[in-house]
C-alpha positions as CSV (number, residue, x, y, z in Angstrom):
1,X,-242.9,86.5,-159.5
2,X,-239.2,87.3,-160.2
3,X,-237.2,86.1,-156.7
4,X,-234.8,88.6,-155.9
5,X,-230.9,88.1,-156.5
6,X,-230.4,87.7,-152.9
7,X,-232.9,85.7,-152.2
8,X,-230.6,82.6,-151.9
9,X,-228.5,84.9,-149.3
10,X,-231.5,85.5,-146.9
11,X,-232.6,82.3,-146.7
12,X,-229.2,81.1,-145.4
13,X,-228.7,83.6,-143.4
14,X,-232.2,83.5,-141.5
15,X,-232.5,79.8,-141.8
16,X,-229.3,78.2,-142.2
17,X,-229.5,76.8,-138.6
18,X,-233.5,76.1,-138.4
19,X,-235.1,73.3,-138.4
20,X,-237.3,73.1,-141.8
21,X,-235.5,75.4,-144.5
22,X,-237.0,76.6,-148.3
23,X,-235.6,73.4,-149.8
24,X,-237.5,71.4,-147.6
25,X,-240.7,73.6,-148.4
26,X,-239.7,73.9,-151.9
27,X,-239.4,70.0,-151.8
28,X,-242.8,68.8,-149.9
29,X,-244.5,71.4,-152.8
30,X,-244.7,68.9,-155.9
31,X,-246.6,65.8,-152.9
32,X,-248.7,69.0,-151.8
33,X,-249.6,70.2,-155.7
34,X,-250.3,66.4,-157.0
35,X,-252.8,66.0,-154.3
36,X,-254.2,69.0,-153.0
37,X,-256.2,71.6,-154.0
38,X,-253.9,75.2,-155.4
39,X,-256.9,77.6,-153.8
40,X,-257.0,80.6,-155.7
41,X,-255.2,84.0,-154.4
42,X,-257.4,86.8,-155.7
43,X,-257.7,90.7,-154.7
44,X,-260.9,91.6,-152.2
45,X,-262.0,94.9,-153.5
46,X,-264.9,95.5,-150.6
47,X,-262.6,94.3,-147.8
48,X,-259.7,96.5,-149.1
49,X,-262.5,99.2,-148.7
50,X,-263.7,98.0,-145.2
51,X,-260.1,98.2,-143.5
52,X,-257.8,100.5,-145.8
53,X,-255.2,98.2,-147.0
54,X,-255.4,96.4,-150.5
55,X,-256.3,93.2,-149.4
56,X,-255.7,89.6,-151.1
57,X,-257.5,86.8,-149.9
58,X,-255.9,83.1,-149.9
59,X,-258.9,80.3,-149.8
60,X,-258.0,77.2,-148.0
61,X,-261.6,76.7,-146.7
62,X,-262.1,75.5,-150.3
63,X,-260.3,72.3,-149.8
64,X,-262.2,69.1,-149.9
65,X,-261.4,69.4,-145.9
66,X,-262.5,73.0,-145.6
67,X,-258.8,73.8,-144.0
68,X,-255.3,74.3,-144.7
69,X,-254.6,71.1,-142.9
70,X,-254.1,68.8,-145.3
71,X,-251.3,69.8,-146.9
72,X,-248.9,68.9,-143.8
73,X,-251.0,65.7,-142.9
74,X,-250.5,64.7,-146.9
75,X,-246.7,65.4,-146.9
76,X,-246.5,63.4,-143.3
77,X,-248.8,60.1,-145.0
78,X,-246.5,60.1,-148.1
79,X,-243.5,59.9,-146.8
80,X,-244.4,57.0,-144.7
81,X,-241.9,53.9,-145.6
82,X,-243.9,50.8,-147.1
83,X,-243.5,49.6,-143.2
84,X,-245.2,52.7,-141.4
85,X,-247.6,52.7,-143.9
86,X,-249.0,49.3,-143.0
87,X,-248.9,49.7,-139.2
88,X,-250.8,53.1,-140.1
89,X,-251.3,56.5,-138.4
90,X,-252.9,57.8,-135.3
91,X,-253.7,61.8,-134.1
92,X,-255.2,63.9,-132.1
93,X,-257.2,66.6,-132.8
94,X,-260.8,67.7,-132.5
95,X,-261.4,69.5,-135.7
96,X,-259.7,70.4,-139.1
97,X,-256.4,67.5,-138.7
98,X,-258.2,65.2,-137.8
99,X,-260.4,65.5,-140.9
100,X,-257.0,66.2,-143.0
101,X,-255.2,62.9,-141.9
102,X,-258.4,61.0,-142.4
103,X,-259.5,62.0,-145.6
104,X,-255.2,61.2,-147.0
105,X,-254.7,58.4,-145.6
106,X,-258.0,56.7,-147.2
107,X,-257.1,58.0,-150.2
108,X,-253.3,56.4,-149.0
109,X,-254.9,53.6,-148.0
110,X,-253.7,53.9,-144.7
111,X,-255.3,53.2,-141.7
112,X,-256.3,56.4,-139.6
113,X,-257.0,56.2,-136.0
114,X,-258.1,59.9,-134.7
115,X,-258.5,60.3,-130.2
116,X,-261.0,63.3,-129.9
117,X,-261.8,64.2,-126.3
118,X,-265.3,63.4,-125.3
119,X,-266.7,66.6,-125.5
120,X,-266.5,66.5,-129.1
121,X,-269.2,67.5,-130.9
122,X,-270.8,64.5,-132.4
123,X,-270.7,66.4,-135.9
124,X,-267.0,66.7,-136.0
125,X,-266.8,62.9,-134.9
126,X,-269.3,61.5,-137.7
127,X,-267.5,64.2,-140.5
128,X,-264.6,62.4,-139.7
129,X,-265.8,59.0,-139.6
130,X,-266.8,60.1,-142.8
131,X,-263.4,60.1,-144.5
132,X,-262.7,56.6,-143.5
133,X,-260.9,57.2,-140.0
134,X,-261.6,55.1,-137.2
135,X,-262.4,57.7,-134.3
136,X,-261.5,57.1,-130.6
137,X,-263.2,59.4,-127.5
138,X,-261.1,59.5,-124.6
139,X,-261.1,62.2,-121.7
140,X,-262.5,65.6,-121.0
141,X,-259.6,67.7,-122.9
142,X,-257.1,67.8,-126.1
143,X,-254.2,67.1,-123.7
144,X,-255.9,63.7,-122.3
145,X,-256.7,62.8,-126.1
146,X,-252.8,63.7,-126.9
147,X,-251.9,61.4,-124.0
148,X,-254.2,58.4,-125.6
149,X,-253.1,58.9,-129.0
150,X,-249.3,58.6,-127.8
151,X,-250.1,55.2,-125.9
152,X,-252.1,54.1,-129.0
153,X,-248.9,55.0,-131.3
154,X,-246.5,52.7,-128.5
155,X,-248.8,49.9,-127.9
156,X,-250.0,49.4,-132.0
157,X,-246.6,50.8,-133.2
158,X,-248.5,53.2,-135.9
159,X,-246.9,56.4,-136.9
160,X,-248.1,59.7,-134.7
161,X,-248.9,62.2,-136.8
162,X,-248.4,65.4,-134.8
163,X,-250.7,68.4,-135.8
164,X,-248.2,71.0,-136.5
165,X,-244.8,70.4,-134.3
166,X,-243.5,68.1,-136.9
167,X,-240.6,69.2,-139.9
168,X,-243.2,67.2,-142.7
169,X,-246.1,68.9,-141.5
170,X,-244.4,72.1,-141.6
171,X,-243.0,72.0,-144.7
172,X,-246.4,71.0,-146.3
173,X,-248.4,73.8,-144.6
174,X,-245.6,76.6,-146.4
175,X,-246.7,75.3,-149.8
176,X,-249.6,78.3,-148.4
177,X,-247.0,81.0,-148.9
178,X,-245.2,79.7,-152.4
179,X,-248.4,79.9,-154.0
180,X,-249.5,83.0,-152.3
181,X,-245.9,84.4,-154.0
182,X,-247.0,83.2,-157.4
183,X,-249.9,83.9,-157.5
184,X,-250.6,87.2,-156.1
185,X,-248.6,90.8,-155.9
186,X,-245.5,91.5,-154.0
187,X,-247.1,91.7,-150.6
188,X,-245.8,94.3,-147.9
189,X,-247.5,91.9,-145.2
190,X,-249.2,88.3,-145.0
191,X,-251.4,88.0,-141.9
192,X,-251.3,84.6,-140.5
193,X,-253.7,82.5,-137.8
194,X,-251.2,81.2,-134.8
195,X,-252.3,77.8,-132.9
196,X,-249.8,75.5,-132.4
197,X,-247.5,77.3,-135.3
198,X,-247.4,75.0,-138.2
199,X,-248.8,77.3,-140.7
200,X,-247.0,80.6,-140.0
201,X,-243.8,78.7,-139.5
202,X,-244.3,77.0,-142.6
203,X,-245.0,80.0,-144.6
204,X,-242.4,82.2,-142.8
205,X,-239.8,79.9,-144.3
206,X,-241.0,80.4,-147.4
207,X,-241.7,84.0,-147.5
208,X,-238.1,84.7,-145.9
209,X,-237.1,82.5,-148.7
210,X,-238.8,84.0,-151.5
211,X,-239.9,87.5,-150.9
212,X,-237.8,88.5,-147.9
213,X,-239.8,92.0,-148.0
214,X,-242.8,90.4,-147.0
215,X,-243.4,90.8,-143.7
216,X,-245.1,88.2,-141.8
217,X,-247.1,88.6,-139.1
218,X,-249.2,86.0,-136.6
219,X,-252.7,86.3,-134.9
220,X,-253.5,84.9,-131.9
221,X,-257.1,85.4,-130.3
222,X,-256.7,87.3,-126.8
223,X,-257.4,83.8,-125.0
224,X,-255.2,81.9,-126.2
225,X,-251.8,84.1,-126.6
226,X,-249.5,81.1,-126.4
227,X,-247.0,82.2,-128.9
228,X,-246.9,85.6,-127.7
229,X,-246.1,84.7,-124.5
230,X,-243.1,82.2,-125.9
231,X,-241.9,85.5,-128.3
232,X,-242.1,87.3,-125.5
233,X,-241.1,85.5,-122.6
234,X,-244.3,87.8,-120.6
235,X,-246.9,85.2,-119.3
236,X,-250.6,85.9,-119.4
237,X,-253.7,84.4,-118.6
238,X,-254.8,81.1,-120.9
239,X,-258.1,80.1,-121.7
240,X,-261.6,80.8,-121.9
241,X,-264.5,80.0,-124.5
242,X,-263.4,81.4,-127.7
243,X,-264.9,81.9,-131.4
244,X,-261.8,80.8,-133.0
245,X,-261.2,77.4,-131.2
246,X,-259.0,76.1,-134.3
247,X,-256.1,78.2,-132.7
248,X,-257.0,77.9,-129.2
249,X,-254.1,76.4,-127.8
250,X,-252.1,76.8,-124.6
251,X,-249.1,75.1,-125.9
252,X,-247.0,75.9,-128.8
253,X,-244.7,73.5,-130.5
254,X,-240.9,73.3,-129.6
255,X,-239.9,73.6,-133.4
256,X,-242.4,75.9,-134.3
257,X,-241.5,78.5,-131.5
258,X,-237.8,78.3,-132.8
259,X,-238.8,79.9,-136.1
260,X,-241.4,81.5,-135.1
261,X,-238.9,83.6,-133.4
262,X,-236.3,83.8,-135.8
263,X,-238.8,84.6,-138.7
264,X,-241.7,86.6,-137.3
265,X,-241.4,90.4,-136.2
266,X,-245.0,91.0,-134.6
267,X,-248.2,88.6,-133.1
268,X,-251.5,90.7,-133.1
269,X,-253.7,89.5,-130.0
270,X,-257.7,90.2,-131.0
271,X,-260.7,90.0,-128.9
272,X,-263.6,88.3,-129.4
273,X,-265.2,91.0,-131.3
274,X,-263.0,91.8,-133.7
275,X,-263.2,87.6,-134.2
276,X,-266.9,87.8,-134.7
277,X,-266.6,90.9,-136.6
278,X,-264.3,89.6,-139.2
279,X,-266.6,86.6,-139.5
280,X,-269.7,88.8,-140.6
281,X,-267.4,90.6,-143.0
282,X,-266.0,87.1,-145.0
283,X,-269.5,86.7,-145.6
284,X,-271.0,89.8,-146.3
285,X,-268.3,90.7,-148.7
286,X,-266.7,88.0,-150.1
287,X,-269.3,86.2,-149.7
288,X,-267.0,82.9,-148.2
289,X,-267.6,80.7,-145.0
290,X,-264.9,81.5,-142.6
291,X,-264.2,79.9,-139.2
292,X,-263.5,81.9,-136.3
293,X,-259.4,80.9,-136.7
294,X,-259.9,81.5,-140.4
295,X,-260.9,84.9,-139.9
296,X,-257.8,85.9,-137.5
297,X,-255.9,87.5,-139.9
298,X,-259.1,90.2,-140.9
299,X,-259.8,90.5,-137.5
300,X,-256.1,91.8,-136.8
301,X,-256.8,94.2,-139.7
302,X,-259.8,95.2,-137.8
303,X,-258.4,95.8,-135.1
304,X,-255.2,97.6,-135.7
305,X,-256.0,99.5,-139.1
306,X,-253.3,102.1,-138.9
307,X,-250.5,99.0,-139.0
308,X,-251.6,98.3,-142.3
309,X,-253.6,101.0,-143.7
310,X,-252.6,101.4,-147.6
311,X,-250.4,97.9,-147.8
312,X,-251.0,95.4,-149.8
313,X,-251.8,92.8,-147.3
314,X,-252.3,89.0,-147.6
315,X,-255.1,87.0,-145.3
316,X,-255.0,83.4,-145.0
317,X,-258.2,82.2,-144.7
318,X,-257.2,79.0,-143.2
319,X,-260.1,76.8,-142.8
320,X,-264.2,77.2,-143.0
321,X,-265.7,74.4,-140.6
322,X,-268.0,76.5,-138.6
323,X,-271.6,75.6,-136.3
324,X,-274.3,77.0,-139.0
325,X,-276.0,77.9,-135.7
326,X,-273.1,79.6,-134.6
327,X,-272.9,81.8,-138.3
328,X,-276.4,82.6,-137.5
329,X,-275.6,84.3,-133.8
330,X,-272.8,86.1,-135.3
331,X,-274.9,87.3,-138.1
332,X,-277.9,89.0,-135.9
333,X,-275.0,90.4,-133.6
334,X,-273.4,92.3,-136.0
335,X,-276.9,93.2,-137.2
336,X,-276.9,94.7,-133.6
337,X,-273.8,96.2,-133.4
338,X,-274.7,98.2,-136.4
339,X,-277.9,99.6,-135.2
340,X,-279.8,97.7,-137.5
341,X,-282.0,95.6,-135.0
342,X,-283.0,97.9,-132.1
343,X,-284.0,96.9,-128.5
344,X,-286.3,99.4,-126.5
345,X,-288.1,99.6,-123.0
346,X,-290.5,101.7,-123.2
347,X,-292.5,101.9,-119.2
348,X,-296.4,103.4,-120.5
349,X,-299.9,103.3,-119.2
350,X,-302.1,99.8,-118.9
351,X,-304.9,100.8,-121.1
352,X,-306.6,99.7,-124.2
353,X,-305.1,101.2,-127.2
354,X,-301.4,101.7,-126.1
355,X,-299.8,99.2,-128.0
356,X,-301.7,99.8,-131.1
357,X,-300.8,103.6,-131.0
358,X,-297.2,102.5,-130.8
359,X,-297.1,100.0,-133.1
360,X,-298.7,102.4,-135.5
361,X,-295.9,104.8,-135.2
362,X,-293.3,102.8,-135.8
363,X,-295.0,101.7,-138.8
364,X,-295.4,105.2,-139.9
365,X,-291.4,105.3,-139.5
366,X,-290.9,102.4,-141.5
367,X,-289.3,100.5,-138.6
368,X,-290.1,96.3,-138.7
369,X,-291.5,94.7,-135.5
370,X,-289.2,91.3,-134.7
371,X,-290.2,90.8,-130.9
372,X,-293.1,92.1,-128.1
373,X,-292.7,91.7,-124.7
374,X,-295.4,92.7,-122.9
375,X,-295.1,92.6,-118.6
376,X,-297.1,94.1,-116.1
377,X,-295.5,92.2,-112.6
378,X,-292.4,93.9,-112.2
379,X,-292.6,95.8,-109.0
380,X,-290.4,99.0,-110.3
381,X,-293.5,99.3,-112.4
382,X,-296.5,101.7,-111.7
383,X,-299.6,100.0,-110.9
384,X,-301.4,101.0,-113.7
385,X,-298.5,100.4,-115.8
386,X,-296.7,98.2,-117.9
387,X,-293.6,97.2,-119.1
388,X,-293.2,96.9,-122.9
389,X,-289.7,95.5,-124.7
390,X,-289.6,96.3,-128.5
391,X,-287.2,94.5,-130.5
392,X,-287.3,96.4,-134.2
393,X,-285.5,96.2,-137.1
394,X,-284.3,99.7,-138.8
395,X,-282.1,100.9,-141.7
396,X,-279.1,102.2,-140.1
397,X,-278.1,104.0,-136.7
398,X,-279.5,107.1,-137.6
399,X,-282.8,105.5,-138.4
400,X,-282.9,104.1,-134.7
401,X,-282.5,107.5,-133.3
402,X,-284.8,108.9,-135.1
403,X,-287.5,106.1,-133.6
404,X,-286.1,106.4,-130.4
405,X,-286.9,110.6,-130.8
406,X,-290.2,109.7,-132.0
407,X,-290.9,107.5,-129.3
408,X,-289.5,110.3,-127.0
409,X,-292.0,112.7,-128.5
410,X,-295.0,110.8,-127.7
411,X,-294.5,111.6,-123.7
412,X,-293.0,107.5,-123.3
413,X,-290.2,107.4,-121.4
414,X,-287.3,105.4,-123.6
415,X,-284.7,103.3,-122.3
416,X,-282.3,101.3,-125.0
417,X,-281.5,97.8,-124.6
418,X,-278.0,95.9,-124.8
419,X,-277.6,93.4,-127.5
420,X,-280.7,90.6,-127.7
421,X,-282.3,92.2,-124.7
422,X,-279.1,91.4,-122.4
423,X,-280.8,94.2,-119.4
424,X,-284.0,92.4,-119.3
């Protein structure tokens, strides 16, 4: 992609005084490409459909790592002297840098030590044990593992790698953006996942740098709207279980926030839904694994469609470690959502033949059975009644009101059920 011929002009301008510049990105690029996967950039024709926007899709969660991570924690390793190298590294992080800075520094050959809080799940401790770190529990939260990791770096002298409010880290996570310039069309916006900031800093250098037209833009979950709140200077409430946990922070870094400001018009806040939402979609249509952070940047499309309805838009899908379990729940919802599985309470008379007449006329409809619930010892029932709960699987919304009609037409009073029976 051509740069423009004041390109150079921008990037002093906006930069001049910031802490990690294009020439630094420019120059952690050539550690980045000799070590890291270049994920492909390539045009989503079903999501562009879905939102409205001609949409481009950037795959980290194809790195060895399933995230973006490594590119900062590879550029932070290599530029250890011969010195720090041998007294080695420590973080903290329960997820996607911690995997990052243990898979490099093996590779390195230089000794990891990773604090995760307690509550880990033991399949994020073993995954990095896997790459060849050494992995430490200590305390409930990520703020008593940072606290651990910091007296770990004083008392064995090895080199804290910080997950994202470090220059070297920065730099390596805006290799994202030069490659999303070369490799794709002249974007009118690049969506971007917000935790702590080292990515959209990163790649807001670059893009500023590059292809000042660009517009970036960051997504925060509604939880967690640390950056917002340091844009903004407008406090708001912090915390709470959330789907995208790989940007649930309550603390931004100091150096991020500083160009973060300088660089980055507009942070998106989406709820939980749009988060799930977007997750189902990856799948469904790109048929890709995202991770609730990974799929910010569609769920800000989702949820604000008329900002970027007929752009062409860039989404960062930053990393793809997700709970199979969890994939599973977020399929079936949206299954819900869409009318496609059905919950009904039906209140009919306790005699033989009842359930067999209904059953038969749903079959009739072509509707699929998934769950019976059959009670009689509720006391809002009749006493020659019963309770029944029908969980069904349909074709589409209207299909479910045309069994719910059906059902109405047979004299049985209908009642519809929240998603996965939440009113029983």
């Amino acid at each position: 992609m051509t740069v423009p011929a004041t390109a150079l002009e921008v990037e002093k301008d906006l930069q001049g005084d910031l802490p990690v510049t294009l020439a630094d990105v420019e120059g952690a690029w050539p550690l980045v490409r000799a070590s890291v996967l270049r994920t492909p950039t390539l045009r989503a024709p079903r999501l562009s459909a879905f939102t409205g926007a001609e949409v481009y899709v950037k795959y980290e969660n194809l790195q060895a790592t399933a995230s973006f991570k490594e590119r900062g924690a590879l550029v932070k390793l290599s530029r250890l002297t011969p010195e720090e190298a041998r007294r080695g590294a420590v973080a903290m992080s329960a997820g996607n840098h911690a995997q990052a800075v243990a898979y490099h520094g093996t590779r390195l050959g230089i000794s990891t030590l990773i604090v995760m809080p307690e509550t880990t799940p033991q399949v994020k401790v073993a995954a990095t044990e896997a790459f060849g770190a050494e992995v430490v529990l200590f305390g409930e939260t990520v703020a008593d593992a940072y606290e651990e990791a910091e007296r770990i770096s004083k008392a064995q002298g090895r080199v804290f790698v910080h997950p994202y409010d470090d220059v070297d880290v920065i730099a390596g996570q805006g290799s994202v953006a030069l490659e999303m310039i070369e490799d794709g069309p002249a974007f009118d916006a690049v969506l971007v996942p917000i935790g702590g900031g080292g990515l959209i800093a990163g790649m807001a250098v670059a893009f500023a740098g590059r292809s000042p037209a660009t517009q970036v833009v960051g997504v925060e979950t509604q939880l967690y709207p640390a950056m917002w709140t340091a844009m903004t200077g407008e406090a708001r409430p912090c915390g709470g279980p959330t789907l995208a946990e790989g940007i649930a922070v309550r603390n931004v870094g100091e150096i991020t926030a500083q160009i973060v400001r300088r660089l980055v018009p507009h942070v998106v806040l989406v709820d939980e839904t749009a988060l799930e939402r977007a997750v189902n979609a990856f799948l469904m249509h790109q048929k890709t694994l995202a991770e609730g952070a990974g799929a910010a940047g569609l769920a800000a499309l989702i949820a604000e469609p008329e900002r970027f309805r007929g752009k062409t838009v860039g989404l960062v899908v930053s990393g793809g470690n997700i709970d199979p379990r969890m994939i599973a729940g977020i399929l079936l919802r949206e299954l819900e959502r869409e009318e496609r599985i059905v919950s009904f309470r039906l209140t009919i008379l306790d005699r033989p033949g009842m359930l067999g007449r209904i059953a038969t006329l749903l079959g009739k409809l072509g509707a699929n059975i998934l769950e019976v619930h059959h009670r009689r010892t509720f006391l809002d029932v009749p006493a020659k009644g019963t309770r029944l709960d029908l969980t069904v699987e349909t074709r589409d919304q209207a299909h479910a009101e045309l069994i719910q009609k059906a059902l109405e037409g047979e004299g049985l009073p209908v009642q519809r059920l929240g998603a996965g029976g939440a009113d029983w």
